[in-house]
DRENGU-818853 format. One record per residue (C-alpha): residue in three letters; x negated, y negated, z; residue number from 1. Coordinates in Angstrom, 2 decimals. Example, Ala and Ser with C-alpha at 12.3 -4.5 7.8 and 13.67 -1.06 7.14 Angstrom:
BEGIN
fise residuo ALA&xx -12.30&yy 4.50&zz 7.80&num 1
fise residuo SER&xx -13.67&yy 1.06&zz 7.14&num 2
# end
This chain:
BEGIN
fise residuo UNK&xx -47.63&yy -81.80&zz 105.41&num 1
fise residuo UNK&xx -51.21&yy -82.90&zz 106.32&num 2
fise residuo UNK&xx -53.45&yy -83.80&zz 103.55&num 3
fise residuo UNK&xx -57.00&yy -81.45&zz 104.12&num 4
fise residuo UNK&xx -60.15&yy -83.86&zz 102.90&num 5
fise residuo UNK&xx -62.49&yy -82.13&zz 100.91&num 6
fise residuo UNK&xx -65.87&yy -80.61&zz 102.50&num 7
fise residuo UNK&xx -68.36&yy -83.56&zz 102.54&num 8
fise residuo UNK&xx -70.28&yy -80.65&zz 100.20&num 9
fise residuo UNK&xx -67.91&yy -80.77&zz 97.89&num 10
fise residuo UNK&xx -68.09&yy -84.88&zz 97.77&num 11
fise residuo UNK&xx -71.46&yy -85.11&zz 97.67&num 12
fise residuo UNK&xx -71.76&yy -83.02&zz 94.72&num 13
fise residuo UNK&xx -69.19&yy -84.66&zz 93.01&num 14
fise residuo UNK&xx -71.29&yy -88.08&zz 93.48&num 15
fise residuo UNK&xx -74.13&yy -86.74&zz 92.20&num 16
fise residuo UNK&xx -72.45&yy -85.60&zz 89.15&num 17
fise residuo UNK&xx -70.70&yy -88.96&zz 88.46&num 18
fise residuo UNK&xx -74.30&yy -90.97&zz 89.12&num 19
fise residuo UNK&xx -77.65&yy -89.71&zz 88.26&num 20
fise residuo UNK&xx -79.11&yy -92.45&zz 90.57&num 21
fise residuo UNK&xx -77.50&yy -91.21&zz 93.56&num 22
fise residuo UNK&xx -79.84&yy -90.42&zz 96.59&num 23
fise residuo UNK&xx -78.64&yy -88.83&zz 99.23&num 24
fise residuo UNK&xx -79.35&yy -90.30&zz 102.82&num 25
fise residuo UNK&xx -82.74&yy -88.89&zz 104.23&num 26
fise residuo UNK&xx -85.51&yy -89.81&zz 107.12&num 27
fise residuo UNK&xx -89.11&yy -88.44&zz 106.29&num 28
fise residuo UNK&xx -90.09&yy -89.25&zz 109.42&num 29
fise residuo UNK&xx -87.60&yy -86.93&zz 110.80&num 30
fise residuo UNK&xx -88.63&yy -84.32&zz 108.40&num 31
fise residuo UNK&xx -91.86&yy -85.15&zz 110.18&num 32
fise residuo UNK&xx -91.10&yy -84.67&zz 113.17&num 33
fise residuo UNK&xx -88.91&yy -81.68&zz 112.45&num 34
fise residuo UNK&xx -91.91&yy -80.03&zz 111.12&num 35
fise residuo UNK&xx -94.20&yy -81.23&zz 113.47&num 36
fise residuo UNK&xx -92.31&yy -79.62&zz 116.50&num 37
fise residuo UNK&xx -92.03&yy -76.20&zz 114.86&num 38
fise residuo UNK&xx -95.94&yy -76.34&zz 114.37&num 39
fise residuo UNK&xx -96.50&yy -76.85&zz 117.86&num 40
fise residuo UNK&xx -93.97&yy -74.19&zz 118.76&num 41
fise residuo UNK&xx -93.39&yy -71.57&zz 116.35&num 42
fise residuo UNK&xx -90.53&yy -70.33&zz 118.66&num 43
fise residuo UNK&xx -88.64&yy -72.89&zz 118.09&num 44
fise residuo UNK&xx -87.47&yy -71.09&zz 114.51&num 45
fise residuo UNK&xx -85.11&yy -69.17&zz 116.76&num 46
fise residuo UNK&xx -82.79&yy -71.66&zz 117.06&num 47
fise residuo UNK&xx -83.62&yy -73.68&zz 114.09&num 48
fise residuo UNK&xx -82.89&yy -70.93&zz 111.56&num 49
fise residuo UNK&xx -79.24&yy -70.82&zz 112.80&num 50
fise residuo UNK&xx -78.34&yy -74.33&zz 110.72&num 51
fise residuo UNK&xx -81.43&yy -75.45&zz 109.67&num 52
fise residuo UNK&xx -82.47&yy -74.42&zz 106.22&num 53
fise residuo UNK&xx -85.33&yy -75.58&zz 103.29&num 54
fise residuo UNK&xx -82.71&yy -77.36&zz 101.49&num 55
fise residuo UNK&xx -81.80&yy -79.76&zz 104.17&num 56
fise residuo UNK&xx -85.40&yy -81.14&zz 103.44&num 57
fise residuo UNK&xx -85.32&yy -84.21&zz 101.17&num 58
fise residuo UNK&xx -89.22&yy -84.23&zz 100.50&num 59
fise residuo UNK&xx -89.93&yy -81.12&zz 98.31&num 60
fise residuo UNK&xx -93.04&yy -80.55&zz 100.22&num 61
fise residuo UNK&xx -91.37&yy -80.48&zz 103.55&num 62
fise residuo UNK&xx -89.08&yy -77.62&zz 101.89&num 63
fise residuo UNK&xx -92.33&yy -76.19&zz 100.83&num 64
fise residuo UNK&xx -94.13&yy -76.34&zz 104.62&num 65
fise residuo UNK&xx -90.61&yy -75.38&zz 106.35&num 66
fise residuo UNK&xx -90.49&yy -72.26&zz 103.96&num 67
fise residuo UNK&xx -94.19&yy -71.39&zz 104.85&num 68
fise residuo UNK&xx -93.90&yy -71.40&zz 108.16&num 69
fise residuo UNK&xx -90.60&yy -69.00&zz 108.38&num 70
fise residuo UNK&xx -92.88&yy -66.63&zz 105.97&num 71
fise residuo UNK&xx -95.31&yy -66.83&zz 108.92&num 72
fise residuo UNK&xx -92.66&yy -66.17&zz 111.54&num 73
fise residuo UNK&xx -91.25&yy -63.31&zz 109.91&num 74
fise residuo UNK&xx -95.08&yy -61.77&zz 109.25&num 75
fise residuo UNK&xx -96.13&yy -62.51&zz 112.83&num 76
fise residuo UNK&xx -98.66&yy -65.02&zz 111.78&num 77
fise residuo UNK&xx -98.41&yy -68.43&zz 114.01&num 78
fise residuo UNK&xx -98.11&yy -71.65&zz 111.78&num 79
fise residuo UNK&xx -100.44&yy -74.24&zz 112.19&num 80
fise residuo UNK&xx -102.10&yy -77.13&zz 110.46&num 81
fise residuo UNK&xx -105.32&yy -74.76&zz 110.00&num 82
fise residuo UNK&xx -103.35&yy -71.78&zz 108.49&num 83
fise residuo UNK&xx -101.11&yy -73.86&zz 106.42&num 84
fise residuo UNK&xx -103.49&yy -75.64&zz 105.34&num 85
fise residuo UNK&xx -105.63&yy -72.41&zz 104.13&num 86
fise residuo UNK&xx -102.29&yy -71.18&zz 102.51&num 87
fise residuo UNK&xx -101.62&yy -74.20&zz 101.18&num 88
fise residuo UNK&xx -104.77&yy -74.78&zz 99.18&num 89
fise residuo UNK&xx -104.58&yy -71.52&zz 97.73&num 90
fise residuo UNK&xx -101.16&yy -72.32&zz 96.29&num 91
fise residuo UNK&xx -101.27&yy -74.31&zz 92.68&num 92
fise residuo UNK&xx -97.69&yy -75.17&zz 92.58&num 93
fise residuo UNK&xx -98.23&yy -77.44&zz 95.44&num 94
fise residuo UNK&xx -101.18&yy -79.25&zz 94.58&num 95
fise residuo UNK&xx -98.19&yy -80.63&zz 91.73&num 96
fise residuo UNK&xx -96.13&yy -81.78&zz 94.55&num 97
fise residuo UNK&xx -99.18&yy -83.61&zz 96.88&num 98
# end
C-alpha cells in the first residue's frame, strides 16, 4: 500500500501552529512585478484569476492592490497607478498598512 503525503496546505498549517515565528517563503519583488504587469494590462486577470488569488500575497498591501484591481475588472474600470491611487487615498484602512 502506498503511503499518500499530506497536501503541502495541510503542512504548512501545521508549522504555523507548532511555531509562531514561522514565515512562510515569499518574494516582494515578485509581488511587484506580479502587480506591476496586471497594471499595465488589466487583461491579464483572465488568466490570473484561474490560480492566482489575494491570499497568495505575502505583503498585506499587495493583497490590498490585487483585490482593488479585480474590483475594477469586474466594474469595467481599468486599474492604474492614477485610479488606485485615487481609491486608495480615500480608503483609511490602508493608510494603517502604508
Amino acid at each position: 500500500m502506498i503511503d499518500k503525503k499530506p497536501p503541502i496546505t495541510d503542512l504548512i498549517n501545521l508549522k504555523l501552529s507548532q511555531n509562531e515565528d514561522f514565515i512562510l517563503p515569499h518574494n516582494i519583488e515578485a509581488e511587484q512585478y506580479v502587480l506591476g504587469s496586471l497594471i499595465a494590462n488589466n487583461e491579464a486577470l483572465n488568466y490570473l484569476l484561474e490560480f492566482l488569488h489575494s491570499e497568495h500575497f505575502f505583503e498585506p498591501l499587495h493583497q490590498a492592490i490585487f483585490t482593488t484591481i479585480i474590483k475594477f475588472y469586474d466594474q469595467g474600470i481599468i486599474a492604474t497607478p492614477i485610479t488606485l491611487k485615487a481609491h486608495f487615498a480615500a480608503d483609511d484602512k490602508l493608510k494603517a498598512i502604508g
